[in-house]
C-alpha atoms as one frame of an Amber mdcrd trajectory, in Angstrom:
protein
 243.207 195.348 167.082 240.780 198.190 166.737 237.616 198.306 169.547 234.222
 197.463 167.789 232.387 195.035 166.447 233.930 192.516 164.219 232.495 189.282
 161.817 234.903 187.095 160.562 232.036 186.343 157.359 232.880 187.265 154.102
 230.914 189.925 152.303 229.538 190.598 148.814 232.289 192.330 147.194 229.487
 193.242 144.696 227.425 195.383 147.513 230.356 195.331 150.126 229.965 198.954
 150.470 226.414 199.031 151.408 226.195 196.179 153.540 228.819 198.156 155.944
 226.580 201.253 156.038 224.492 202.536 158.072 221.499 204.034 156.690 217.913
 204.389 156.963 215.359 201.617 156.375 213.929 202.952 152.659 217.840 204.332
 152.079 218.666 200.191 152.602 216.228 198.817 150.884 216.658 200.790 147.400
 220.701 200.015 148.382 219.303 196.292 148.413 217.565 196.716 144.882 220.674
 198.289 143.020 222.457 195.187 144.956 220.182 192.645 142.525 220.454 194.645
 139.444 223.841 194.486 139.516 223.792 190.826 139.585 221.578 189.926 137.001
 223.471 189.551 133.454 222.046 191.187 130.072 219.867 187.902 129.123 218.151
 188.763 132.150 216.969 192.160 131.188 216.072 191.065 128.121 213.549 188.886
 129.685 212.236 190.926 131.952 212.476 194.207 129.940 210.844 192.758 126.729
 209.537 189.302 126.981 207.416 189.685 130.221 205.483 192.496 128.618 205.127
 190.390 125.790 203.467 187.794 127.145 201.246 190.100 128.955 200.071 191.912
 125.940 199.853 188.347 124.308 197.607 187.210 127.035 195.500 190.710 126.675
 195.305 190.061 122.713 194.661 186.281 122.689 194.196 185.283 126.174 190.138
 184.287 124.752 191.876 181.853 122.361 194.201 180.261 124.796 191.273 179.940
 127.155 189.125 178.230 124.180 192.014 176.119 123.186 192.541 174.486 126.585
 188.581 173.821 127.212 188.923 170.172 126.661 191.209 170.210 130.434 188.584
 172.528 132.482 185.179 171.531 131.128 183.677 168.440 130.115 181.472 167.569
 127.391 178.110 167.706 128.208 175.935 164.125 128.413 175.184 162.973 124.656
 171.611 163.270 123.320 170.042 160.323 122.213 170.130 160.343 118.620 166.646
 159.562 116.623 167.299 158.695 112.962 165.384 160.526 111.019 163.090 159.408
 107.682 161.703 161.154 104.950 161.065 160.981 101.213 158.073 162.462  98.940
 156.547 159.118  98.258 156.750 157.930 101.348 152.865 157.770 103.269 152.922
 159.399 106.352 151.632 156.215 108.042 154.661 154.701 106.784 157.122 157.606
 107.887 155.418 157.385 111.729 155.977 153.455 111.425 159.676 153.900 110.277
 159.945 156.306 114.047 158.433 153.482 116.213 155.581 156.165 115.986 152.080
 155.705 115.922 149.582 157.802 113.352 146.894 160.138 114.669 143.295 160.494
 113.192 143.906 163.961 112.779 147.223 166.327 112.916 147.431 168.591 116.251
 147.692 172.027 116.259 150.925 173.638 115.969 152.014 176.819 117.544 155.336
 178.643 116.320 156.967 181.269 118.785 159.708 183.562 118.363 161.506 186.646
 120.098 162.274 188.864 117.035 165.303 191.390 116.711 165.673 192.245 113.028
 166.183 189.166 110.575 163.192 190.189 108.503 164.806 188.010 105.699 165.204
 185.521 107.553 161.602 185.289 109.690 160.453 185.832 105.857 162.080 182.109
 104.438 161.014 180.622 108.119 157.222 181.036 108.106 157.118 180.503 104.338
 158.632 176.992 105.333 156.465 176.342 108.252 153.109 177.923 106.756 151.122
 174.583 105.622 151.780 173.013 109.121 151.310 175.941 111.905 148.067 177.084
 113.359 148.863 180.497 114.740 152.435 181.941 114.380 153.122 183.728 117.895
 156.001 186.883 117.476 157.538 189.191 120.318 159.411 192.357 119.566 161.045
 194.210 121.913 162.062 198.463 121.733 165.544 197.167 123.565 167.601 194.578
 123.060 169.707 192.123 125.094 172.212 194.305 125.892 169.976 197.593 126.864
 170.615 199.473 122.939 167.126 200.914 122.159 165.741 199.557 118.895 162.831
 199.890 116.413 159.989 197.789 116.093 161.467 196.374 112.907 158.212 193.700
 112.355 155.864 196.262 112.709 157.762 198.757 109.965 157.873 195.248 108.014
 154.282 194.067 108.761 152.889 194.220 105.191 155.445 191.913 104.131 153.489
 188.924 106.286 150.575 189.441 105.140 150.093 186.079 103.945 149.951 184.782
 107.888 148.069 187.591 109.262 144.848 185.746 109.846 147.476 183.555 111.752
 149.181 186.038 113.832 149.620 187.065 117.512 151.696 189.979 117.634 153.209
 191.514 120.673 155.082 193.938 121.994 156.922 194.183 125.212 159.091 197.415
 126.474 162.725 196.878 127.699 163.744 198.004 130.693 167.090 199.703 130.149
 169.613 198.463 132.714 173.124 199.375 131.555 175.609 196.905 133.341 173.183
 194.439 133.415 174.307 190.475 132.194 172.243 190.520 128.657 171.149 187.205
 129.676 168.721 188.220 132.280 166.842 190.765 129.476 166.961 187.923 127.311
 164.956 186.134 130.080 162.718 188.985 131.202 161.506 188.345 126.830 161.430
 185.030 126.908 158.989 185.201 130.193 156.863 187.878 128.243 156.452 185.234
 125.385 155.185 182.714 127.495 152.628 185.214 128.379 151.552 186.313 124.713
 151.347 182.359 123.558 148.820 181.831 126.258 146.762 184.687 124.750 147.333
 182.966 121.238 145.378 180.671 122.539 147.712 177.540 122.824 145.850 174.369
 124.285 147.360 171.280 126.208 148.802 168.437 123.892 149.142 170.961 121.287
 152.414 171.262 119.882 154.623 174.372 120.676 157.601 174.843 118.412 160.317
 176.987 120.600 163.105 178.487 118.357 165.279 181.596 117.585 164.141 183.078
 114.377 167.072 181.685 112.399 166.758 178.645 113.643 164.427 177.095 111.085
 162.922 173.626 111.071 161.976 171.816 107.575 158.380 171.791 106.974 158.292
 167.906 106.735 159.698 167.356 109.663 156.624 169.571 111.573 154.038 167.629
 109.353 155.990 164.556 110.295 155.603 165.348 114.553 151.627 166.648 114.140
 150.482 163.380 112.787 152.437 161.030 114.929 151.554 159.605 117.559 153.581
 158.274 121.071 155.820 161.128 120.059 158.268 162.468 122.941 156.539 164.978
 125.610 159.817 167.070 124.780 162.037 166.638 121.633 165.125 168.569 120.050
 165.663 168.973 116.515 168.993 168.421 115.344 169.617 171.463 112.623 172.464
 172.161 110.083 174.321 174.994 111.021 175.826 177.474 108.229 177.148 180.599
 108.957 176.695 183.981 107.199 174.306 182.053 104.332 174.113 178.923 103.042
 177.352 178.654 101.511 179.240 178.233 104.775 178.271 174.813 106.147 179.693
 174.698 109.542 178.479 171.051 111.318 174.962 169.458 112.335 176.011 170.237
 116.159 172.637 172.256 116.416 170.111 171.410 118.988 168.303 174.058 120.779
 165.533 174.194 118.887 162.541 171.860 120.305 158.988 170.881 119.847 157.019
 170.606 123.063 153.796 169.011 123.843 152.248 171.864 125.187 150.957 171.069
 129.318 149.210 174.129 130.747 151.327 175.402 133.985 154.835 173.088 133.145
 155.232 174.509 129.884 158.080 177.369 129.777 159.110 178.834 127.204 163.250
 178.441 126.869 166.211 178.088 124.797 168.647 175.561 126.909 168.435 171.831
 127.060 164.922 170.616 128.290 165.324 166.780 127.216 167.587 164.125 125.698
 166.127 162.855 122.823 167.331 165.124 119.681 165.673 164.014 116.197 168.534
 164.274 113.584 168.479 166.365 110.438 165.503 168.310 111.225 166.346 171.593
 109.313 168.588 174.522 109.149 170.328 176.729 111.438 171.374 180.130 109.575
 173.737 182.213 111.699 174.646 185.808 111.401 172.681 185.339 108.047 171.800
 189.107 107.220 171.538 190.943 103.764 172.878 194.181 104.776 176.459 195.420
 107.246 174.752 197.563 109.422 172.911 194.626 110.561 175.280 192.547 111.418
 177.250 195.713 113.414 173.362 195.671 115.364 173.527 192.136 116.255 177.207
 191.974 117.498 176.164 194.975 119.588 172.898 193.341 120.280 172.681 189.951
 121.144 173.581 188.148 124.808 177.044 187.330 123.550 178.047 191.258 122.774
 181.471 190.085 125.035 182.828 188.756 121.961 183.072 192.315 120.618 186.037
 192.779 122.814 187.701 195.349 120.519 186.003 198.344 118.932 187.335 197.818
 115.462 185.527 193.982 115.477 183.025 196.694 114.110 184.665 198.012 111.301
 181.998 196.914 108.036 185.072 196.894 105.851 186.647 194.117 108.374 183.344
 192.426 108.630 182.883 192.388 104.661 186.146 190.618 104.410 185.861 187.864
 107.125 182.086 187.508 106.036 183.976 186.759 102.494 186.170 184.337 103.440
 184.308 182.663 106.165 186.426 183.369 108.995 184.908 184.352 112.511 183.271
 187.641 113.059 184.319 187.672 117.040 188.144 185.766 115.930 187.418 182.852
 117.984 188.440 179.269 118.465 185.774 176.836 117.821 183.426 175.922 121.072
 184.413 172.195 121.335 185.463 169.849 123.892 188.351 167.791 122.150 191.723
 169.174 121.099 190.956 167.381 117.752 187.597 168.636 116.903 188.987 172.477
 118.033 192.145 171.368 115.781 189.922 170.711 113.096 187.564 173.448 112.916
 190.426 176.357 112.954 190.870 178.844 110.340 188.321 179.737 107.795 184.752
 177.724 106.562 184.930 175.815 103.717 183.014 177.141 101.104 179.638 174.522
 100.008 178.818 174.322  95.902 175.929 172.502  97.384 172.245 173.808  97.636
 170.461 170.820  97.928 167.274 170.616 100.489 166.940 174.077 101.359 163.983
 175.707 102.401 161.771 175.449  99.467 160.791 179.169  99.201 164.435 180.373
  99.622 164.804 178.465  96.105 161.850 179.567  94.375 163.061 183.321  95.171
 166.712 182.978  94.459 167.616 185.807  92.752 166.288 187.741  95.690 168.305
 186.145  98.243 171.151 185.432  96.120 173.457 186.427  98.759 172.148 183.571
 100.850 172.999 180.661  98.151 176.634 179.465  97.232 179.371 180.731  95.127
 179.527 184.098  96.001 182.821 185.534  95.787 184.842 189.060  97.006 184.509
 192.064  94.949 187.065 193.958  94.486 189.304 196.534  96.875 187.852 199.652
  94.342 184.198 198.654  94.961 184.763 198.202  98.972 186.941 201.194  99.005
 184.012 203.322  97.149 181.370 201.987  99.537 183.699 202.881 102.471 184.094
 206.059 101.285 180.632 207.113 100.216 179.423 205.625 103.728 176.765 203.289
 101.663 177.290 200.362 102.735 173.469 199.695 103.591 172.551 200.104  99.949
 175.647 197.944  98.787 174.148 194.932 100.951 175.988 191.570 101.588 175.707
 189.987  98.235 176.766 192.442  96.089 180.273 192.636  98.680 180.769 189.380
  97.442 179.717 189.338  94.387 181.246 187.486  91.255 183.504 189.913  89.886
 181.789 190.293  86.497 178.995 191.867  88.092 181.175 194.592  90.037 181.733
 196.897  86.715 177.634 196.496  86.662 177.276 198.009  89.736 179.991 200.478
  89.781 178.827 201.357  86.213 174.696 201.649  87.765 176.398 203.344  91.361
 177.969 206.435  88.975 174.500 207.139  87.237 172.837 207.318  90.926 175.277
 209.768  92.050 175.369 212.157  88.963 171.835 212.001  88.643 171.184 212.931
  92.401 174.268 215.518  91.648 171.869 216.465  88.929 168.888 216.471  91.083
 170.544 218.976  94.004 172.070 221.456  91.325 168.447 222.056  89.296 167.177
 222.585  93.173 170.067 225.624  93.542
């Protein structure tokens, strides 16, 4: 028997050989390593070679969704409003309407003051004060050169002031300069404006128990239902308006989910202007909420770039207009998200594209009366076809081609094609007479 040291346990006869050497400690450990690989069989490397980076490129691509999908286990619903129903018919007296609230009727209507931060849905802002003109006292409007997210910007309303001139006696109009901060959460410019506004709708000249209507700009209540509010009495100090929410236009109806719009009676040093839940009492159908509801591409490319939510844009080709004609067509979602609920069956439910509406009954009155100019807010709109994208695309007009006419009914695409080839030869035309 030799001299030395000798164990009577067995060995690995896989990494026998190393286990008897003597090495150093990095030498052993990449010994060690080879050791493993040898012992794990060809299913293994499949898994770890090809499925593991799988699933972390899935979770890259669609971890948003899976997140969104599993809400209803890490969040709760938040506490239910109390529901008001909600009356209303032509014919009806408005001491009648107040009675059918559990409402009392005033001698006279109070004074109602509208206020809005504005970005650029001059369309929109357009149909809204049309709506609201009978009822509102002064109309109260901040624009900011920045946006949410720190992109400088025009002062759209003031380039579009002419077009309101039928509320100009009416307006307070203000301006307010951003500050710039790149990095900075969106949501705390987005304050910083909303502060500013409470500031300009003291200067409008807002009094206590008036009413103070605080609203994004597409957020749009019916004019009955403001009429309704200013000549009741024993209304609530603080109440939300339930609103229908479309998407894109009018022919995507989405749900009546809706609520952050809200008519406050106004109380000199408690009033703040704000955009979150202030109360529990939320008066049902009370008017429309119209999403992402823009005439032109480039302006829906400004608002995903623009607005306190610009996270959604989490890849650069979200930004694409010929993407964003086609999901605007079909009524799928701009940012390819899972509905915001807080059940698996209402998240269930809402997946996969909008359900086009034939229906354009009780919409603001004005949008109606000018329908063939905002024809690509109304229903039954369809795509055009790939040649007309593809020719937009290419000739980089896609301002001039506007929503509507992207989805437009297909017998009006050889129209336009037919009008876009004149345009070009006679600006052709025009250049060649200059040389």
């Amino acid at each position: 028997m030799s001299v030395g040291y000798y164990s009577s346990k067995k060995t690995d006869d896989i990494c026998e050989d190393v286990c008897g050497q003597q090495s150093s400690r990095a030498a052993l450990s990449m010994s060690r390593l080879k050791c493993i690989l040898r012992g794990l069989d060809f299913k293994t490397y499949i898994f770890l070679l090809v499925l593991v980076p799988l699933g972390i490129l899935s979770m890259y691509l669609h971890g948003q969704k899976i997140t969104y999908f599993l809400r209803p286990i890490w969040e709760s619903p938040p506490k239910p409003f109390q529901i008001r129903p909600h009356y209303y018919h032509n014919n009806v007296s408005m001491e009648n309407l107040c009675r059918l609230h559990g409402w009392g009727i005033r001698e006279s209507p109070r004074r109602v003051y509208d206020a809005v931060l504005f970005s650029n849905e001059v369309d929109i802002l357009t149909i809204r004060w049309k709506e609201l003109y009978p009822y509102i006292t002064q109309f109260v409007i901040l624009e900011a050169n920045s946006t949410f997210t720190g992109i400088p910007k025009p002062l759209l309303f003031a380039t579009n002031r002419d077009r309101f001139k039928f509320i100009e006696n009416r307006l307070t109009y203000g301006t307010v300069g951003g500050r710039f901060r790149k990095g900075e959460n969106p949501f705390v410019e987005e304050a910083y404006q909303r502060v500013a506004l409470d500031q300009l709708i003291r200067i409008a000249g807002i009094e206590d128990d008036d009413l103070l209507l605080m609203s994004d700009v597409d957020e749009i209540p019916s004019a009955h239902t403001i009429n309704l509010l200013r000549w009741c009495d024993d209304t609530p100090p603080v109440l939300h308006l339930q609103l229908k929410n479309y998407l894109y236009s009018f022919e995507y109806y989405v749900d009546n989910k809706s609520w952050r719009a809200s008519v406050h009676k106004f109380k000199k040093g408690k009033t703040r202007y704000a955009h979150y839940r202030q109360a529990d009492v939320l008066l049902s159908d009370a008017g429309w909420h119209c999403s992402f509801c823009f005439r032109h591409i480039s302006e829906f490319v400004f608002k995903m770039k623009a607005y306190s939510h610009y996270d959604r844009v989490r890849f650069s080709h979200y930004l694409n207009p010929k993407r964003i004609q086609n999901v605007i067509c079909k009524g799928a979602d701009l940012f390819d998200m899972l509905p915001e609920e807080y059940t698996f069956k209402e998240i269930i439910g809402k997946m996969g594209p909008i359900p086009h509406s034939y229906s354009a009954v009780h919409l603001p009155e004005f949008l109606l009366n000018n329908a063939e100019k905002y024809k690509y807010l109304l229903p039954a709109l369809v795509q055009a076809s790939p040649l007309l994208v593809e020719s937009m695309s290419f000739l980089g007009r896609w301002d001039e081609l506007g929503r509507f006419s992207l989805c437009m009914k297909g017998n009006a695409v050889y129209s336009f094609l037919r009008d876009l080839g004149f345009s070009i030869m006679k600006k052709m035309y025009i250049q060649f007479s200059k040389g």
